[in-house]
Each structure stands twice: as C-alpha cells, then as structure tokens.
C-alpha positions in Angstrom: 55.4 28.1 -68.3 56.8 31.0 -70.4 55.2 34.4 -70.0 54.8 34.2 -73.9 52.5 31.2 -73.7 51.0 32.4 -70.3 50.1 35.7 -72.5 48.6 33.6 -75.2 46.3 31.4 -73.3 45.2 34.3 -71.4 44.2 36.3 -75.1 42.4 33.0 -75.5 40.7 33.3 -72.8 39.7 36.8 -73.3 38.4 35.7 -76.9 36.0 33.5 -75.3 34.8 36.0 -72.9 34.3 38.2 -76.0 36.7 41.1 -74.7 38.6 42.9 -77.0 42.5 43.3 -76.1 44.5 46.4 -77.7 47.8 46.7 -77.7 49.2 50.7 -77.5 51.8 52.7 -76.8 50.9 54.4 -73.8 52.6 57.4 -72.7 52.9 56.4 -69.0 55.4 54.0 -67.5 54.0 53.2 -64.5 50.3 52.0 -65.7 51.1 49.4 -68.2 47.4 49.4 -69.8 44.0 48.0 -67.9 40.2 47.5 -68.4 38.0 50.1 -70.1 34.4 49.6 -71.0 33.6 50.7 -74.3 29.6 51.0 -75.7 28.9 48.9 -73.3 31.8 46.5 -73.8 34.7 45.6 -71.8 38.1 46.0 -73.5 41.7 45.9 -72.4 44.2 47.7 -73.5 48.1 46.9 -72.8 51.0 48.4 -73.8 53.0 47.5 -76.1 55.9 48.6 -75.3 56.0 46.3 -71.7 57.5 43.7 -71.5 55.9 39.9 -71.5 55.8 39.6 -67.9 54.1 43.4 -67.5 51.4 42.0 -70.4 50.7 39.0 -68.4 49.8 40.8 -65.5 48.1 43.8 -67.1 45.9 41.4 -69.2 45.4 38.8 -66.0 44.5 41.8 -63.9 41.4 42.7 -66.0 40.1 39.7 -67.4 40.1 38.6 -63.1 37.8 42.2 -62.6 35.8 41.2 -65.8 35.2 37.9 -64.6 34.5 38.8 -61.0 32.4 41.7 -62.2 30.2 39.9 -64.9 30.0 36.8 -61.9 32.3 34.3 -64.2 33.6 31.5 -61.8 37.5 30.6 -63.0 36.7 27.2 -62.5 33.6 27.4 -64.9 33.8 24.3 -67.7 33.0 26.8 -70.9 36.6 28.6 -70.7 38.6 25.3 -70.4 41.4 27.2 -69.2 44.5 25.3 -68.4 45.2 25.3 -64.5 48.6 27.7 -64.7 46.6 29.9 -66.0 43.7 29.7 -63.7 46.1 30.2 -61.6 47.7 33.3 -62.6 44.2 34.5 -63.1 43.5 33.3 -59.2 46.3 35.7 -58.0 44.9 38.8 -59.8 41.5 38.6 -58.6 40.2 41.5 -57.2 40.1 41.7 -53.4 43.0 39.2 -53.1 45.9 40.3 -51.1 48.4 39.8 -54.7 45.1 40.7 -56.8 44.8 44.2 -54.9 48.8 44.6 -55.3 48.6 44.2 -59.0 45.5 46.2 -59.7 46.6 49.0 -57.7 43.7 48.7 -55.5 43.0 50.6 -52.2 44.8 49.2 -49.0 43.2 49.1 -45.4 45.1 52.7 -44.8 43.4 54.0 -47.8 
C-alpha cells in the first residue's frame, strides 16, 4: 500500500478518535512532528516539509501512544481500520521493540 494512502487511512483514523492533526513547518530535521495535548486534547502535529514515509510514521507513532494511553484496543470494531494499517499502527506501539525505535523511546541502557 502506498505511504499516500497509508497516511490517509491513518488521518481517518485520527478523525474518529477526535484528534486533531497539524501539519507545520518545523525548524528541526530530526523530530519530524509528534503528540501534544492541547486544553486537554490530544493533537498531532507533523511536518510538512517530511516526506510521506516520515508522515506515516510520525502520525502512526502518536495515534499508537493516544490509543495505548486512552486504553483504545487496535482491534476495537468502532475504528474499522483496514488491517495494513492496524498493522503499521501495531509496529509503532509504545513499548514495542520498532514502537520504542520510532518514538524515540528510552532503551534498557537508558
């Protein structure tokens, strides 16, 4: 499946889990955007700038730390999410060998 329609699919899914996704220039290129709570609210923000692949992983990153924090099972019947992307989704969950790659999360040295 093309990063294109990964990166659609995956704004869907962020729709239905009612967080906002912003896309901005950022002035870093390393960090490529993440989650941010906002009033209460999560939101991602990406930038624009990266590329489609760099989007897909940014946005899968957060919406897998928004689902694990608000206790959102990827296999849950209300998101309808098309199995690549629970997939992708799978490998950027949070305390998953990829997922802690991706996030930048602490290693066992850390």
């Amino acid at each position: 499946m093309k990063p294109e329609v990964v990166l659609e699919l995956l704004e869907a899914a962020a729709e239905k889990l009612q967080v906002r996704v912003n896309y901005e220039p950022l002035q870093t290129s390393v960090v490529h955007g993440g989650l941010c709570r906002v009033k209460g609210e999560y939101r991602i923000i990406v930038d624009k700038r990266a590329s489609a692949e760099e989007r897909v992983t940014t946005l899968a990153t957060a919406l897998a730390q928004v689902m694990k924090l608000s206790g959102i099972a990827l296999d849950d019947a209300a998101l309808e999410l098309p199995p690549k992307v629970r997939e992708v989704l799978r490998m950027h969950e949070p305390g998953t060998p990829a997922g802690r790659g991706a996030a930048g999360g602490r290693t066992a040295a850390a």
